[in-house]
Every structure is written in C-alpha cells, then in structure tokens.
N, C-alpha and C positions, 0 to 999 in steps of 0.2 A: 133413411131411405137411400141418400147418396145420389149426388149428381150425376153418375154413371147407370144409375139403376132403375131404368124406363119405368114408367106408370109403380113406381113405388118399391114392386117389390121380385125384380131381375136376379137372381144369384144363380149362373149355372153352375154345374156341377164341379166344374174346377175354379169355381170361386174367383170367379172374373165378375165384373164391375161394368159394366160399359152401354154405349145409347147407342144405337145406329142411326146416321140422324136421315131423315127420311126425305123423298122429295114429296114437296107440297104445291107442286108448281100444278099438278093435275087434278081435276075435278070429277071424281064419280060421285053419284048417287045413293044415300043408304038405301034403296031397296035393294040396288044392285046385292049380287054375290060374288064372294072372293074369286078371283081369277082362278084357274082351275088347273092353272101352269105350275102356279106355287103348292096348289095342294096338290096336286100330282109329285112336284119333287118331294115333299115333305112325308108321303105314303112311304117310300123308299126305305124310309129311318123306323127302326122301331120310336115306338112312344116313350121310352123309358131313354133313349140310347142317350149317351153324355154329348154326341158330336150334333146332336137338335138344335141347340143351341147358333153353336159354333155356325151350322148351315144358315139359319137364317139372319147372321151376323154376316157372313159372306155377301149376305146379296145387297146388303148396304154398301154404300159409296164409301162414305166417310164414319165417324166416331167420334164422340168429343164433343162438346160443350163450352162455350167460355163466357158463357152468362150464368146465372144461380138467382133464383128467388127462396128467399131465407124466409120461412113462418119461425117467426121470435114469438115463445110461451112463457109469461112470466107469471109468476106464481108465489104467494105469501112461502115467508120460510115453515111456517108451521104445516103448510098443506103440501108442502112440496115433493112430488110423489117420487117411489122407487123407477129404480130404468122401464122392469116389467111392466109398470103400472102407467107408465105416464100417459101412453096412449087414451086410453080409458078415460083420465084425468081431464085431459085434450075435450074428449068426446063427451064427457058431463060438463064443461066449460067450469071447471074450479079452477080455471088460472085467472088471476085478476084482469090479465092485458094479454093480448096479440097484436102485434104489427107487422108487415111483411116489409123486409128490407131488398131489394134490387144491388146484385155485386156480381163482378168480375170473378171467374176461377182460373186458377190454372192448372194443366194435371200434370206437368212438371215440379212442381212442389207442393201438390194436393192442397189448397189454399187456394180459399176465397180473400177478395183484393175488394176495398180495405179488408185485413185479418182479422179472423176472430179465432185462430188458432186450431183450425180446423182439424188438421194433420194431429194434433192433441188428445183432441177427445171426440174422434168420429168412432163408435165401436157398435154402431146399431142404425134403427131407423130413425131412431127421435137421439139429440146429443143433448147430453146437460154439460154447460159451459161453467166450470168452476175455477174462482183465480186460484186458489191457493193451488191448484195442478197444475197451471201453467208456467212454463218456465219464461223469465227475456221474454214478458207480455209487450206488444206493441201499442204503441200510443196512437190512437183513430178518433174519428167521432164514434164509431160504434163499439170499440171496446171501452173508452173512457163513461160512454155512459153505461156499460154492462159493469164495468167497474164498481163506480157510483152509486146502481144499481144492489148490486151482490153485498157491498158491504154496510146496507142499510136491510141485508135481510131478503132483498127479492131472490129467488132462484129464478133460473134461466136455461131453458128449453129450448132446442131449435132442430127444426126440421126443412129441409133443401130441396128443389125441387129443378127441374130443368124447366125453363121457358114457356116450351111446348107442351111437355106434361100438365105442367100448372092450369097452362090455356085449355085442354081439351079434359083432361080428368081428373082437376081437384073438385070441391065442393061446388065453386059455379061454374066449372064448366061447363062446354057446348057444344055438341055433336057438330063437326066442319064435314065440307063435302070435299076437304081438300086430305082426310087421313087415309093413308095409300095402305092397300090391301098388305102387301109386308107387313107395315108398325099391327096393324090389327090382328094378324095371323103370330105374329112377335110375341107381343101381350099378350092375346090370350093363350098362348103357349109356355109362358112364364108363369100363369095363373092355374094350367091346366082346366082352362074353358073350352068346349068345342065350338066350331067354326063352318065344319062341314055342312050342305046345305043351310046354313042360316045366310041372312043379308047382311053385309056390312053396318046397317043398323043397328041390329039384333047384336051382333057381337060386340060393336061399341058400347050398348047399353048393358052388358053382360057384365063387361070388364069394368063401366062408370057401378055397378051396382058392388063388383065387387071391392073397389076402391073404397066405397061408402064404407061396407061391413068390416073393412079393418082399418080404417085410420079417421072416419068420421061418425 
C-alpha cells in the first residue's frame, strides 16, 4: 500500500506516492453533500487528465506522515503465498498470526524507525520481509524477532498503513464526522468512484466498500 498512498491504493499517473493530510478540525454531517466549490474546480479537468491528481494534492496544506501502523502477516513456510497471491491469503486467513506494530517513518530515508528494512523490499502493496535479501540487517526488537522468526520457517508479510487511513478505512473502521470533503473527493478519485450528487456518507461507504473488495 505505502505510507504515502491514501486509503490504500493512490498511484497517480506520474507515479507519485503521497497523503495530503487533511484538516480534521471541522465537523460536517454525512447526509450533507460535497461542497460544490471543489466540485466545480474539479469539472474544469478532464476525468482522465494526469494533472487530477496533482489539483487536488494542491488543495492540501501539508503531506507526509511520520507515524505508520504496520499489519505483520505471518504464515507457515509451506503455505507461504506468491507476491500476487498474498492478498487473497490475507483475506482466507491462512496466515497462522497477525499483529499490528505502531512505528515512526521517515520519508527522508523511506524507513520505518525501529527498521524493518523497508526501503528493501517495499515493491507493492503487501511486502514480504526476507533476511537472506537484506543487506547490514539492524538489530531491533522487531527485526530480532522477525529474524528468529524466518529462520524457524515463519514467513513474513506486511502491510502499512497511515494512522488516519487505518482509523477511518480499514476493516474496523468508522465513518467520523470530522472527514473533510477534499480527502473524500481525493479517494474516491483515486478509486474512480462518483461523488457528484451523493452525500458525504454515501461516498465514504462507497470507498469503505471498496476497500473491503480488494484488501479484505
């Protein structure tokens, strides 16, 4: 997914990576509907255009992230699935264990603190952490036990998420009245869901549904 890459699955067309991080400080309504200001500027762009993106990255303040919640999938070595397949894996629960680890990033050296090598073997949405690929492993409590781990056989999956993603659109999340008409016009713009005349509800639940169909 990638810490940069809002409700999951963000990649515009020049293969930028990044979160606009939103204010949360304001409270609408989900019946309400989108402000009519953003969908007015957004009519302007064609629907295909590559600078879609880019516009509604402008209207954010800031960028960036320096928290990360880590879902760790570990999985017997006999069942341990291909890159394509892991998801799927994920979503039939054939990994033995999940725990979610809390860590620091930085996007100056693409690395989550403690390291797990990230910058390594980030090349998708879900990453398989393997030693024998890493080079000058660091010594942590979480790679000493992925260590410990891997060479008794477990494989090792993991998948990152931003803070706020996590809170509003992974599997428990929970519709807030604080998610600002940008992030929801963002997403489901990266999704390719409509927006127009529906309510802020309606499209939150558009986007949690489609969250479900590819990663849960």
């Amino acid at each position: 997914m990638g810490l940069h890459d809002y409700a999951t699955v963000i990649y515009n067309p020049k293969d930028k990576q990044f979160t606009p991080v939103f204010d949360y400080s304001k409270k609408k309504s989900s019946i309400e509907q989108i402000d009519i200001k953003l969908i007015n500027i957004l009519k302007k762009v064609k629907e295909n255009d590559k600078y879609r993106h880019d516009i509604l990255y402008d209207m954010a303040e800031t960028t960036g992230y320096t928290e990360a919640i880590l879902e760790i999938y570990y999985f017997d070595e006999s069942v341990n699935p291909e890159k394509e397949f892991v998801t799927n894996y994920i979503n039939h629960k054939l990994h033995k264990n999940m725990e979610l680890i809390n860590v620091s990033y930085s996007d100056d050296s693409i690395e989550f603190y403690p390291s797990i090598h990230y910058y390594d073997i980030r090349n998708g949405s879900v990453y398989e952490w393997k030693l024998q690929e890493l080079d000058e492993i660091q010594n942590n409590e979480i790679t000493n036990k992925f260590r410990e781990l891997y060479e008794k056989g477990t494989r090792i999956w993991i998948r990152n998420w931003t803070p706020e993603e996590y809170k509003f659109y992974s599997k428990d999340g929970k519709w807030s009245d604080t998610i600002s008409d940008l992030e929801l016009i963002y997403i489901a713009t990266g999704y390719s869901l409509p927006y127009e005349n529906l309510t802020r509800g309606q499209i939150y639940e558009s986007i949690k549904k489609e969250v479900y169909s590819r990663y849960f």
